[in-house]
C-alpha positions as CSV (number, residue, x, y, z in Angstrom):
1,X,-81.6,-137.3,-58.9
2,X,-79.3,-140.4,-59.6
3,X,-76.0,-141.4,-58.6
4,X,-74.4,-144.1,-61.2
5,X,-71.8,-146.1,-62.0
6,X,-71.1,-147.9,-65.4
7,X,-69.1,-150.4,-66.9
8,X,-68.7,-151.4,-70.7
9,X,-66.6,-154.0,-72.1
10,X,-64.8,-152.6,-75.0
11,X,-64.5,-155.9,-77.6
12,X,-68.6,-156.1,-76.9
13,X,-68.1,-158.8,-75.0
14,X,-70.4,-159.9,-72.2
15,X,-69.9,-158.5,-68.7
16,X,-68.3,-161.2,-66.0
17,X,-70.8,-161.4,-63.1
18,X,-67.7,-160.8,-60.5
19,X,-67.3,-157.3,-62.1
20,X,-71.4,-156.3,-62.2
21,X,-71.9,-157.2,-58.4
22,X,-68.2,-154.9,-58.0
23,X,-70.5,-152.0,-59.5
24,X,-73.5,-152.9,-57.7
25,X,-71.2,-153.3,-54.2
26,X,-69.2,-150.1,-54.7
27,X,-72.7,-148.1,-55.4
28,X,-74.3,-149.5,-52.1
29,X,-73.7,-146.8,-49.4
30,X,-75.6,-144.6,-51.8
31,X,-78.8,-146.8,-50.7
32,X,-80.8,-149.1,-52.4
33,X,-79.0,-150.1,-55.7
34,X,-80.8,-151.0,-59.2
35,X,-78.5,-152.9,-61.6
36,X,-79.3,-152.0,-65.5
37,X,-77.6,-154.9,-67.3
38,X,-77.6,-155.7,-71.3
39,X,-74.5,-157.6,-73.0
40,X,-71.2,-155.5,-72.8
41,X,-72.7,-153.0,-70.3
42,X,-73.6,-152.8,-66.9
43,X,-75.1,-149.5,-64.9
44,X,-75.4,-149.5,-61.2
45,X,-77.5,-146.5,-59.9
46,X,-79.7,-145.1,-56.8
47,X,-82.3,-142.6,-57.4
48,X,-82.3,-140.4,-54.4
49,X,-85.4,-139.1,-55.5
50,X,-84.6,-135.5,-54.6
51,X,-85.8,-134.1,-58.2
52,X,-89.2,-134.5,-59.5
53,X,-89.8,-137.7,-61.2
54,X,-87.9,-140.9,-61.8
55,X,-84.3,-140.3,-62.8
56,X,-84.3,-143.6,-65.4
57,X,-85.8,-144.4,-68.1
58,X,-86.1,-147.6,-70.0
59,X,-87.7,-148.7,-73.7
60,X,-87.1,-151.5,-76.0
61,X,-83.9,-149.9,-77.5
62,X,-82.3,-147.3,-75.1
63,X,-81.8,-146.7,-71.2
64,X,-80.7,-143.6,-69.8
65,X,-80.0,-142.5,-66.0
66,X,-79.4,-138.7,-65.6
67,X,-78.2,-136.9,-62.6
68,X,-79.7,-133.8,-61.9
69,X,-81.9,-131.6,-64.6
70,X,-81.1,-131.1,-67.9
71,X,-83.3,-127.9,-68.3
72,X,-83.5,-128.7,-72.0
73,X,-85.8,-126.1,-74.0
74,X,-87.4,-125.9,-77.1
75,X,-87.2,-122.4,-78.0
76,X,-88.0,-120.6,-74.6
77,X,-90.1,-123.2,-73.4
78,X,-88.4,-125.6,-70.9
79,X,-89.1,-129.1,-70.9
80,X,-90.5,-130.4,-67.4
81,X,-87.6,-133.3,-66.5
82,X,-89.3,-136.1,-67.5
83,X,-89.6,-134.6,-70.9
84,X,-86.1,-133.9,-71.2
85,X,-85.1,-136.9,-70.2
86,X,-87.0,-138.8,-72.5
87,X,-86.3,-136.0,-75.4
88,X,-82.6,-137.0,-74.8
89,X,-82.7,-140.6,-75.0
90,X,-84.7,-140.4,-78.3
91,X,-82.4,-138.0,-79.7
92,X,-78.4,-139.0,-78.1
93,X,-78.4,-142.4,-80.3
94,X,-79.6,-140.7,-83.5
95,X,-78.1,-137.8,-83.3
96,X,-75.1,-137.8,-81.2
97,X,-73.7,-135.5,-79.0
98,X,-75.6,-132.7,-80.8
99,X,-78.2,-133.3,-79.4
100,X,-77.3,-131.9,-76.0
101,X,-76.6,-128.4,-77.1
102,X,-79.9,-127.6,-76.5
103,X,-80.0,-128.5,-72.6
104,X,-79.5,-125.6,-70.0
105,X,-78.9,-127.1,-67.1
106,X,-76.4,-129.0,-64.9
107,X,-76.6,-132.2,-65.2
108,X,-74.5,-135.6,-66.2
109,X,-76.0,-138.5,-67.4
110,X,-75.3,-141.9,-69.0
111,X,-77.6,-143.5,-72.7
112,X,-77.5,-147.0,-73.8
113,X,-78.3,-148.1,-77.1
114,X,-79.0,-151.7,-77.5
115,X,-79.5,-152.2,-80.8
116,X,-76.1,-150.1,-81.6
117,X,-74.4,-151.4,-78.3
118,X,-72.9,-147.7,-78.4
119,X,-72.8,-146.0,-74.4
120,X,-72.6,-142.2,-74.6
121,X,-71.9,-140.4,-71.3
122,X,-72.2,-136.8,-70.9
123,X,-71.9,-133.3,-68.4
124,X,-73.2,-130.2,-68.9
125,X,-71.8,-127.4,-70.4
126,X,-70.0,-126.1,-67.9
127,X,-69.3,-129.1,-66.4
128,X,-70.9,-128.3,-62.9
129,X,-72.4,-131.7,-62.5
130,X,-68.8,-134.1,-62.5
131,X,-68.2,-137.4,-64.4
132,X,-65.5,-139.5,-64.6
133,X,-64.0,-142.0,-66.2
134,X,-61.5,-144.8,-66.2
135,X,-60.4,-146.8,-68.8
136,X,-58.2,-150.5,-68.7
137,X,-57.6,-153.0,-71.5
138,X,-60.9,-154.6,-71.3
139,X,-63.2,-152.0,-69.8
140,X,-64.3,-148.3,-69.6
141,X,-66.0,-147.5,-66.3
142,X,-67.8,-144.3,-65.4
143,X,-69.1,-142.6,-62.6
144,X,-71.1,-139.4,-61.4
145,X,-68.9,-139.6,-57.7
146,X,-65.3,-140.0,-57.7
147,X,-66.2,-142.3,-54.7
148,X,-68.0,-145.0,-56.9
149,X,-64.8,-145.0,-59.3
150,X,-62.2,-145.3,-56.2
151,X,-64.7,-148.0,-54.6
152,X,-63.5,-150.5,-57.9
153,X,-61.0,-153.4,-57.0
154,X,-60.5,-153.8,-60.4
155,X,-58.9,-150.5,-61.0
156,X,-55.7,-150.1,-60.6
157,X,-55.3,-146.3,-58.9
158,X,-51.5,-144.8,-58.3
159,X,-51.4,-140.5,-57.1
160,X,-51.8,-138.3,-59.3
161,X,-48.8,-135.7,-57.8
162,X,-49.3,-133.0,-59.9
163,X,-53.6,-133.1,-59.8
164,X,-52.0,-132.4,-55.7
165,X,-50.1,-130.1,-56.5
166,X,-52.8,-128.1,-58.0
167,X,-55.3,-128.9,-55.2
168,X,-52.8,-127.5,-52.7
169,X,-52.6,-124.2,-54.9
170,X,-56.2,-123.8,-56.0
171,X,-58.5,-126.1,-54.1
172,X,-58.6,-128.6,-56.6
173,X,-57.2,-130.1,-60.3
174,X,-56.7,-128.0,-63.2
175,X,-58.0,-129.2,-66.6
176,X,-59.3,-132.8,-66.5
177,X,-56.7,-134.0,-63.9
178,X,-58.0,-135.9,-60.4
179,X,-55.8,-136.9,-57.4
180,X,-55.9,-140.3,-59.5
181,X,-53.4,-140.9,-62.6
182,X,-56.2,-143.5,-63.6
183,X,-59.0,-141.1,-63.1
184,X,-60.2,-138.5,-65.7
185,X,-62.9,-136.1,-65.4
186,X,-65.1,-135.4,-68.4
187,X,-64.5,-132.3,-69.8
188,X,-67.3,-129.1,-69.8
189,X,-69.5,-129.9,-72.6
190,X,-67.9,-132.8,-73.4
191,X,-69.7,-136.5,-74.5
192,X,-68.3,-139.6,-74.6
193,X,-69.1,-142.1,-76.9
194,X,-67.7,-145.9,-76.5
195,X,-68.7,-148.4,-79.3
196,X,-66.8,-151.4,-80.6
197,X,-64.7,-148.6,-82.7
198,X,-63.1,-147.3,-79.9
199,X,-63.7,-144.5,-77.1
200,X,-64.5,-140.8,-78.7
201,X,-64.4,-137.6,-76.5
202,X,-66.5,-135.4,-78.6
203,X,-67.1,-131.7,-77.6
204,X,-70.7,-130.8,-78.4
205,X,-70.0,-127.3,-77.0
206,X,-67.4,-124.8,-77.3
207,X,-67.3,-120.9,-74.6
208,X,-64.9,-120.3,-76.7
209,X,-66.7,-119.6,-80.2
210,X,-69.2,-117.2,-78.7
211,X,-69.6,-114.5,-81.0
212,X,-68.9,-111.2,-78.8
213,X,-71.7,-108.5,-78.5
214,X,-71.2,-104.9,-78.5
215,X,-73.8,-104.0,-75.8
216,X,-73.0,-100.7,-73.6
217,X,-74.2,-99.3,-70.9
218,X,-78.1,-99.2,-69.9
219,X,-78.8,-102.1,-73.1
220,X,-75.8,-104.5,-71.5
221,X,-77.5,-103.8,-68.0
222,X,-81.2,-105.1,-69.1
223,X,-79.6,-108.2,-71.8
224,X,-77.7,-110.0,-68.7
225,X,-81.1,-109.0,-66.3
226,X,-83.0,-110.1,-68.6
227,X,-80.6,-113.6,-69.6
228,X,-80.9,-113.8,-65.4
229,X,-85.0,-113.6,-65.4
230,X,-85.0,-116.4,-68.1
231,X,-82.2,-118.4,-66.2
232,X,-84.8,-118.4,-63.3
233,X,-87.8,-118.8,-64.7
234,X,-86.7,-122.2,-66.5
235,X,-86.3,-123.7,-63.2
236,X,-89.7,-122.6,-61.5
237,X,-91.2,-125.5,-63.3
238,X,-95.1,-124.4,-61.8
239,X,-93.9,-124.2,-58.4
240,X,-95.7,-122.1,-55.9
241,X,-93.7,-122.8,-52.7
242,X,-90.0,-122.8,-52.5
243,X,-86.9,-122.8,-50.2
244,X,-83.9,-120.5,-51.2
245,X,-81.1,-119.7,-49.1
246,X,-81.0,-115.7,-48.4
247,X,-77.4,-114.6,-46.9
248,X,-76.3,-110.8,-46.9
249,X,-74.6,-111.2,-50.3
250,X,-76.0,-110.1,-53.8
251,X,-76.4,-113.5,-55.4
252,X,-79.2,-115.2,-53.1
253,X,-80.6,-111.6,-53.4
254,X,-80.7,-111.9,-56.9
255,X,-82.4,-115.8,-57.1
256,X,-85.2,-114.4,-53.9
257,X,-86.0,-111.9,-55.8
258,X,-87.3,-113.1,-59.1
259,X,-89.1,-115.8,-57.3
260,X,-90.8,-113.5,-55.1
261,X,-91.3,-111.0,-58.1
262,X,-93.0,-114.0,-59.8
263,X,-95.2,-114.7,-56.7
264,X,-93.6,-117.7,-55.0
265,X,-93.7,-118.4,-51.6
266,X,-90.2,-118.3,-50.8
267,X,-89.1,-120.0,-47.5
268,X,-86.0,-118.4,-46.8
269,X,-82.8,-119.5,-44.5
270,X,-79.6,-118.0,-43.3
271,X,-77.2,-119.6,-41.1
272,X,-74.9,-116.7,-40.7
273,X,-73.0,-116.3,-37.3
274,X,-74.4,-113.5,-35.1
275,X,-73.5,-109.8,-35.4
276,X,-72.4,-110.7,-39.0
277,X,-73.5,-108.3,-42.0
278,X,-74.5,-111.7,-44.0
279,X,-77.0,-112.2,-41.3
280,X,-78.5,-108.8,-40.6
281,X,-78.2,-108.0,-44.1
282,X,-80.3,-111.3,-45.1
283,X,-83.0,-110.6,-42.6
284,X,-83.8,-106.8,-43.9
285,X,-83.8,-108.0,-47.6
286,X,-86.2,-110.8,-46.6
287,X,-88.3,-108.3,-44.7
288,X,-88.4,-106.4,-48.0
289,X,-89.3,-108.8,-50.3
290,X,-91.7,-110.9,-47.6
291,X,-89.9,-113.8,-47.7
292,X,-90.6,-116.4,-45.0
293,X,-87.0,-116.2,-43.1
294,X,-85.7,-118.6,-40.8
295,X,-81.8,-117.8,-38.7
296,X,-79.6,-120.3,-37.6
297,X,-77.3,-117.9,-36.0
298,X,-75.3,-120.9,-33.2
299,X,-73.7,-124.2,-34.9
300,X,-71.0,-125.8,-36.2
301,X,-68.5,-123.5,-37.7
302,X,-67.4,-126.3,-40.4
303,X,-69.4,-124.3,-43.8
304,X,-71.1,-127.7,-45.1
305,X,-71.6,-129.0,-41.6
306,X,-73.5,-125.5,-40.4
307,X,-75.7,-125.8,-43.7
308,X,-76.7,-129.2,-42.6
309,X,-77.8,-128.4,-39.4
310,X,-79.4,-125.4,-40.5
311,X,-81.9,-127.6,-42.6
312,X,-82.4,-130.1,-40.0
313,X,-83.1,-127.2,-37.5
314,X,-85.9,-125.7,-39.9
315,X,-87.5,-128.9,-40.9
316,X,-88.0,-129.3,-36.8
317,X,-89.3,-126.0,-36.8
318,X,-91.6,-126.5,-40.1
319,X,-93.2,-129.7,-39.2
320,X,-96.7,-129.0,-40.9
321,X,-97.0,-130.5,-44.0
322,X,-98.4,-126.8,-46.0
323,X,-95.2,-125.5,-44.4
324,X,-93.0,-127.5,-47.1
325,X,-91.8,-127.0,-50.3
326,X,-93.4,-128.5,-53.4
327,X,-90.2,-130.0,-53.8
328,X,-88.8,-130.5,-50.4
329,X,-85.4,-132.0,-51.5
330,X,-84.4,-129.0,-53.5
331,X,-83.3,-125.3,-52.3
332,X,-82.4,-122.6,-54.5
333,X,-78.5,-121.1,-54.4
334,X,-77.0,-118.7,-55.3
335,X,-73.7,-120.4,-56.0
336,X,-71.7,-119.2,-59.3
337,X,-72.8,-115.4,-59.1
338,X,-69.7,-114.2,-57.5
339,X,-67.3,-115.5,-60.0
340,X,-69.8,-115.5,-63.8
341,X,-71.4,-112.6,-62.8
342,X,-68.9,-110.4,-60.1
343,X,-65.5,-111.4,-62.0
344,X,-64.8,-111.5,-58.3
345,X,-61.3,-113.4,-58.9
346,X,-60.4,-111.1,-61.7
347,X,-59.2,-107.7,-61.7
348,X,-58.6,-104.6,-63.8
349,X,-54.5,-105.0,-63.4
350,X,-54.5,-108.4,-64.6
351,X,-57.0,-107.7,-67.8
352,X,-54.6,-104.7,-68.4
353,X,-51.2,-107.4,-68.3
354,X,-53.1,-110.0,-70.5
355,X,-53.7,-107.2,-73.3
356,X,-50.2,-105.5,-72.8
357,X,-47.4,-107.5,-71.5
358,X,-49.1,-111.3,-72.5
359,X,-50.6,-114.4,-71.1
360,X,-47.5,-115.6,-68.8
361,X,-47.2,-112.1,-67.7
362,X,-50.9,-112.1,-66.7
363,X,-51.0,-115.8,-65.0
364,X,-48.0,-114.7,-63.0
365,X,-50.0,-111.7,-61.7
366,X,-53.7,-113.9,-61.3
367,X,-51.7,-116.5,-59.1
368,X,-50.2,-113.8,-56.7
369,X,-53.3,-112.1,-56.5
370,X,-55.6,-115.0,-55.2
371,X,-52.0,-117.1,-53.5
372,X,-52.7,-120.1,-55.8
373,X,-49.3,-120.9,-54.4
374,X,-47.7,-124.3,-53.3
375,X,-44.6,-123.6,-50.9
376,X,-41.6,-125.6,-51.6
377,X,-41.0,-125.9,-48.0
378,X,-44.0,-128.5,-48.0
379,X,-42.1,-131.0,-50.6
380,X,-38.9,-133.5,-50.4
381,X,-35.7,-132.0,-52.4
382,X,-36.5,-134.3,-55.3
383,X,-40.2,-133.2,-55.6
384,X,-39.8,-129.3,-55.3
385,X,-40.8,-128.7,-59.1
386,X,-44.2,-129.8,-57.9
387,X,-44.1,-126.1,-56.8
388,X,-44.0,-124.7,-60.4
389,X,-47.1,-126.3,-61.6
390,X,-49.8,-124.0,-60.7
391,X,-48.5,-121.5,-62.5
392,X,-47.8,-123.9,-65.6
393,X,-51.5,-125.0,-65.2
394,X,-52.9,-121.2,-65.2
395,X,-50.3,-120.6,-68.4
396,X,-50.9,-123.9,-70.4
397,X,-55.2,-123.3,-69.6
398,X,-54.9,-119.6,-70.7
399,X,-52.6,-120.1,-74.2
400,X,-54.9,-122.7,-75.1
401,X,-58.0,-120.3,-75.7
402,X,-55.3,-117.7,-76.9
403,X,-56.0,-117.5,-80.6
404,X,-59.9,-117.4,-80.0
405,X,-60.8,-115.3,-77.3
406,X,-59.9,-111.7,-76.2
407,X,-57.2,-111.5,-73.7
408,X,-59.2,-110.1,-71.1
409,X,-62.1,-112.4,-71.2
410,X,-59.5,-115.5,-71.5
411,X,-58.6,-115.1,-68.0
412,X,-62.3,-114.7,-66.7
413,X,-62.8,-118.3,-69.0
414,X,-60.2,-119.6,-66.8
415,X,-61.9,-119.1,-63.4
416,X,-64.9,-120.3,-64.6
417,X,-63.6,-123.6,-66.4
418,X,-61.9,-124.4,-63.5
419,X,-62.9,-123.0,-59.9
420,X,-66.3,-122.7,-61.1
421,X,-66.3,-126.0,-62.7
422,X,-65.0,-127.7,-59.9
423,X,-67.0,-125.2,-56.9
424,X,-69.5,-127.6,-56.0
425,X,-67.8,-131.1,-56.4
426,X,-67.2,-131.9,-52.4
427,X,-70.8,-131.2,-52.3
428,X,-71.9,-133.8,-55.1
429,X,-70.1,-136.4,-53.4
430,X,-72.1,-136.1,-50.4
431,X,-75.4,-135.9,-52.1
432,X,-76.6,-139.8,-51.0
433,X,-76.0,-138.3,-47.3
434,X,-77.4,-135.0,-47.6
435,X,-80.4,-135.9,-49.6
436,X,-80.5,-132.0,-50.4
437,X,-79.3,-131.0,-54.3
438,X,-79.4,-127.3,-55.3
439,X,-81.5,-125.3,-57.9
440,X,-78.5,-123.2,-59.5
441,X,-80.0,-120.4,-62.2
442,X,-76.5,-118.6,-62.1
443,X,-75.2,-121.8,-64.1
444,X,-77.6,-121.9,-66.5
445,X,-75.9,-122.1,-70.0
446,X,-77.9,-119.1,-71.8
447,X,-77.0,-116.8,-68.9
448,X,-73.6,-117.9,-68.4
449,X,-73.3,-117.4,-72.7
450,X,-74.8,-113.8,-72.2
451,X,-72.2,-112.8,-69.8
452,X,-69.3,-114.5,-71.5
453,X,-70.3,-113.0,-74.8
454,X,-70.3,-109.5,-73.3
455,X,-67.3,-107.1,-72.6
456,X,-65.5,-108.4,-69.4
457,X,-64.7,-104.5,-68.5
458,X,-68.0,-103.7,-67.4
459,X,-68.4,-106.9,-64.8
460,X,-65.5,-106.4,-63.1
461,X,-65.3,-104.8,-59.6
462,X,-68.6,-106.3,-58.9
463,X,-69.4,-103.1,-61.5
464,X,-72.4,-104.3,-63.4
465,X,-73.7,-106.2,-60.4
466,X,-74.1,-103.2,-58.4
467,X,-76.2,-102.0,-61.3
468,X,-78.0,-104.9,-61.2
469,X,-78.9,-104.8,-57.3
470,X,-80.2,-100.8,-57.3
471,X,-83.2,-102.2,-59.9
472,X,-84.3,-105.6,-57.8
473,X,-88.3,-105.2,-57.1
474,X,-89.8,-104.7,-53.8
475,X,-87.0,-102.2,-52.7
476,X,-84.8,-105.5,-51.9
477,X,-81.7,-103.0,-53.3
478,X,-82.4,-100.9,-51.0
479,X,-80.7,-102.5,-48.1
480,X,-77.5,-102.9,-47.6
481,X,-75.4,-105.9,-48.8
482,X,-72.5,-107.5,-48.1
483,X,-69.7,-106.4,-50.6
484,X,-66.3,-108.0,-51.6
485,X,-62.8,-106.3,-50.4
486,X,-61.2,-104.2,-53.2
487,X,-64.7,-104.6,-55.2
488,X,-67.2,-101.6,-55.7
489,X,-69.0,-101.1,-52.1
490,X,-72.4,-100.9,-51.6
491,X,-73.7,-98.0,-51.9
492,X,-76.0,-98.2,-49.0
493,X,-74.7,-97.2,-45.8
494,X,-73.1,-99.9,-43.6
495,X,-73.3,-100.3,-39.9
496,X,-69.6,-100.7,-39.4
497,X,-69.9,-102.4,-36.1
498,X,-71.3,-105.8,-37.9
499,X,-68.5,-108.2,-38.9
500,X,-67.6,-109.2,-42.4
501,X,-67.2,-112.9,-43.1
502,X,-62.7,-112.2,-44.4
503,X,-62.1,-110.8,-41.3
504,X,-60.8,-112.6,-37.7
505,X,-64.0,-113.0,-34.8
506,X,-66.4,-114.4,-37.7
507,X,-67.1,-117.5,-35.8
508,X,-66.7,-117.6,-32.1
509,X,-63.5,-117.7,-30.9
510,X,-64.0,-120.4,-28.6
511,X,-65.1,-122.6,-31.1
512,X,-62.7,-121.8,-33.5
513,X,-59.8,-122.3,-31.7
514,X,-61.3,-125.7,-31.1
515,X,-61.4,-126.5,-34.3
516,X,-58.1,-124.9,-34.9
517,X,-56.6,-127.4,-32.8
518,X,-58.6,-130.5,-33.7
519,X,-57.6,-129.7,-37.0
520,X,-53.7,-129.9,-36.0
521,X,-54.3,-132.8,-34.2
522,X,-56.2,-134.8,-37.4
523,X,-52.9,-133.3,-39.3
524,X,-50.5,-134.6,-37.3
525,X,-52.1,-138.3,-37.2
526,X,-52.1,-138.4,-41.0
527,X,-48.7,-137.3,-41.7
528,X,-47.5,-139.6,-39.4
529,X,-49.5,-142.9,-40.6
530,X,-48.8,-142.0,-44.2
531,X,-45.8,-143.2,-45.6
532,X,-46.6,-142.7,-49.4
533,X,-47.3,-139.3,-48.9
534,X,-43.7,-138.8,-46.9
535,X,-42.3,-140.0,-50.3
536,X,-43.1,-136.7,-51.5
537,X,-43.8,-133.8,-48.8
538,X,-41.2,-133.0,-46.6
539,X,-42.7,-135.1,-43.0
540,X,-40.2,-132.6,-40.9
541,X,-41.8,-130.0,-41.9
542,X,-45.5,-131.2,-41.7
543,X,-44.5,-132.3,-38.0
544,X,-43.2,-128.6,-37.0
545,X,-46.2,-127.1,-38.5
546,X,-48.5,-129.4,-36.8
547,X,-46.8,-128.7,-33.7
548,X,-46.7,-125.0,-34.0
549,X,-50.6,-125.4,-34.8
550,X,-51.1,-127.3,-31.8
551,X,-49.2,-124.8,-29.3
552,X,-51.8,-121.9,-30.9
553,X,-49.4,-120.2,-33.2
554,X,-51.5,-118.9,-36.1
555,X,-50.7,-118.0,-39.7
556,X,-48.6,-121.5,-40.4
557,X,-51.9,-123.5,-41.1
558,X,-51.7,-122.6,-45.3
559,X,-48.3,-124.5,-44.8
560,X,-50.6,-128.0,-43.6
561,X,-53.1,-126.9,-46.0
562,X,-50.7,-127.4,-48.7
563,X,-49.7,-131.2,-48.0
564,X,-53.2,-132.5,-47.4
565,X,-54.2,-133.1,-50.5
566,X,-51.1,-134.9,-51.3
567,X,-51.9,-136.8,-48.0
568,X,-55.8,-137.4,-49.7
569,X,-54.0,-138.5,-52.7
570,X,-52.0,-141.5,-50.7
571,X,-55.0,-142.3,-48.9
572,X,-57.7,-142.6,-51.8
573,X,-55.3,-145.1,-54.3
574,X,-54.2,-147.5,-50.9
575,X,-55.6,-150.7,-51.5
């Protein structure tokens, strides 16, 4: 696993030294950094060595440094990663972008081609694993962290207002958009290719040309198991030991399953609050299916902070070295089922408006639904339209698959081409701290194609899932799981004494009204050190939230979450 950062001068001329040591400098809290250089282009890069194998590779002609794994196939066989790796870099400069519709994975990943002096830079085809891009009168640069590209002096980097706007709506930009005006991220199956001719974004896949099946019933059922089985087998790569994370959901269910149906040693790990269904629930399934479990029920109540400690905690109890995974860096999640495969953002009203009343009609309803909402209340008189764009975003995204892709299935394309796109970018930026990167079968291509090709009907309400779940081996559906509100319930019974993760008491209240108030606190500090920001949210009304926060009034702290990414935005393009 790599983290890079590349620069290419775009008249071929030779890079400055001043601007090579700038990529080498901005790369070094990643660890130790190697510096490829050749002529117009320059790639700084650490291998964190959390995949198996190097994550560079260098001949006479070409170079290439990929993050993550390809899972490229030939046929149904999958390439082990040092294959693909090498199977790309022969094939990118001869063949273009083309080549990479054969790869499966998530990944990102940067060629060089010396005797062409061409750079091609590429995602995946979902765009899971992030790149982006920058591009001045002399230079394009690219990185695969947003951190790397902000870390440049010699980028000039102004707020990107409306990327906040979305952020405080939806969690984060729609469409290609960052909290930087100078900052682009590549799109989802998109390659770049810079030469002397000029820069080319060239799409080398398309979810939108997917020719639909007509599967029904008990035949649809076994295509998107069977699309799932393949998804996970790809990945298993001759493993025998492996760590998965097992909560009380259906999608870590799913992934602990197959590998136990396929006779791994699965070393599971929950770090579920106590009295919770997700951790109860996770314990019976792994007593079904004999997976190895380890809790971490006490903790931080911070999501990514928990999950840390959780590791740390199990790696103290797992010192022996037969106790660890063949590939100790990596751990299998479940993240992307709820959304490709539950539709759980999705629902049967706003299908229905897409097909009857239209697309604005249909965005309108998809926005009140999940509150993708930015209050005006947040912004300065002058900067109140700001509270329009999320809706604009979901309209513009959804007319522009209009003319190829049935109504109801456009919106599900929307969720996943954005939230799903963008679900696990605060983790990639911590990767060079965590030193842990995620197996993710529910992102593989060739599944995600079989369920996008599909009627979106049947998946949503969690429908075909639950179909799913009732024919997992070992009798693992035969415990109860942890189902969404307003989705089909599990049909086992539910001790209704055991909390559910949306509903108040989930974490300890002590703790979390410790947090609650540190949170206010932090708030407060940053609205009133950040003058750019006050440009554009309303600071009087920041300060009264933050003060409401700190005297323990509840229900206010949407209104906060609203104006920090505009605050992020001020902070990241300060020089």
């Amino acid at each position: 696993m790599a983290i890079f950062l590349g620069a290419i001068s775009l008249r071929g001329a030779p890079l400055a030294e001043p601007l090579v040591r700038s990529l080498q400098s901005a790369m070094a809290r990643a660890g130790d950094v190697l510096v490829h250089q050749d002529g117009s282009c320059a790639i700084a890069y650490v291998d964190l060595g959390i995949w198996p194998g190097a994550s560079s590779r260098s001949t006479a002609t070409e170079f290439a440094v990929v993050a993550a794994d390809p899972v490229l196939c030939e046929g149904s066989r999958a390439l082990r990663r040092g294959e693909a790796i090498d199977r790309l870099m022969q094939r990118v400069p001869t063949e273009g972008s083309a080549a990479l519709r054969d790869a499966e994975g998530t990944f990102a990943g940067l060629i060089w081609s010396r005797p062409t002096g061409n750079l091609y830079a590429f995602t995946d085809k979902m765009g899971v694993r992030p790149l982006y891009w920058a591009q001045t009168d002399e230079h394009l640069f690219i990185a695969s962290a947003f951190w790397a590209l902000q870390a440049l002096p010699a980028l000039a980097q102004t707020p990107d207002w409306r990327g906040a706007a979305e952020t405080a709506a939806f969690g984060f930009p729609l469409g290609n958009r960052t909290l930087v005006e100078q900052i682009s991220a590549l799109a989802p199956g998109h390659c770049l290719h810079i030469s002397r001719a000029g820069v080319s974004d060239v799409p080398y896949w398309s979810w939108e040309q997917l020719s639909a099946n007509k599967l029904q019933g008990e035949q649809l059922i076994e295509h998107i198991e069977a699309a799932f089985h393949d998804a996970m087998d790809r990945r298993m790569q001759g493993q025998s030991q492996v760590m998965a994370f097992l909560s009380g959901g259906m999608d870590s269910r799913l992934i602990a399953a197959r590998l136990r149906e396929q006779g791994l040693a699965v070393h599971s790990l929950n770090f579920a609050p106590p009295g919770s269904q997700d951790l109860v629930f996770g314990r019976l399934a792994a007593e079904r299916l004999g997976c190895k479990h380890f809790e971490y029920a006490q903790g931080a109540s911070d999501f990514g902070e928990r999950q840390t400690e959780a590791l740390q905690a199990w790696r103290q109890a797992n010192p022996a070295p037969e106790a660890q995974p063949d590939q100790p860096g990596l751990i299998w999640s479940g993240d992307g089922g709820s959304v490709g495969l539950g539709h759980v953002y999705l629902t049967k009203a706003a299908v229905q408006q897409a097909r009857t009343s239209g697309l604005e009609a249909a965005a309108r309803l998809m926005q009140a639904e999940n509150k993708n909402v930015l209050s005006p209340r947040v912004l300065r008189a002058r900067w109140r339209h700001l509270a329009d764009t999320p809706l604009k975003g979901i309209v513009e995204d959804l007319q522009s698959r209009a003319a190829q892709v049935e109504a109801g299935r456009n919106c599900h394309l929307f969720f996943m081409l954005n939230d799903q796109r963008r679900h696990l970018v605060k983790y990639f930026e911590t990767l060079h701290i965590r030193r842990v990167d995620l197996v993710l079968p529910f992102f593989d291509a060739r599944f995600i194609a079989a369920v996008l090709s599909s009627p979106v009907d049947d998946f949503l309400e969690h429908r075909l899932y639950n179909a799913l779940m009732s024919r997992l081996p070992m009798g693992a559906g035969e415990v109860p799981w942890q189902a969404y509100p307003g989705h089909q319930p599990c049909p086992i019974p539910v001790d209704g004494t055991l909390r559910r993760q949306w509903q108040d008491g989930w974490y300890d209240k002590q703790e979390a009204d410790a947090i609650h108030r540190a949170f206010f606190k932090q708030f407060l500090r940053q609205v009133m050190t950040s003058s750019r920001a006050a440009a554009v949210i309303s600071r009087t009304t920041a300060v009264l939230v933050a003060v409401a926060g700190l005297l323990g009034f509840k229900g206010r702290q949407y209104l906060a979450k609203n104006c920090l990414p505009f605050l992020a935005a001020a902070e990241l393009t300060i020089r």
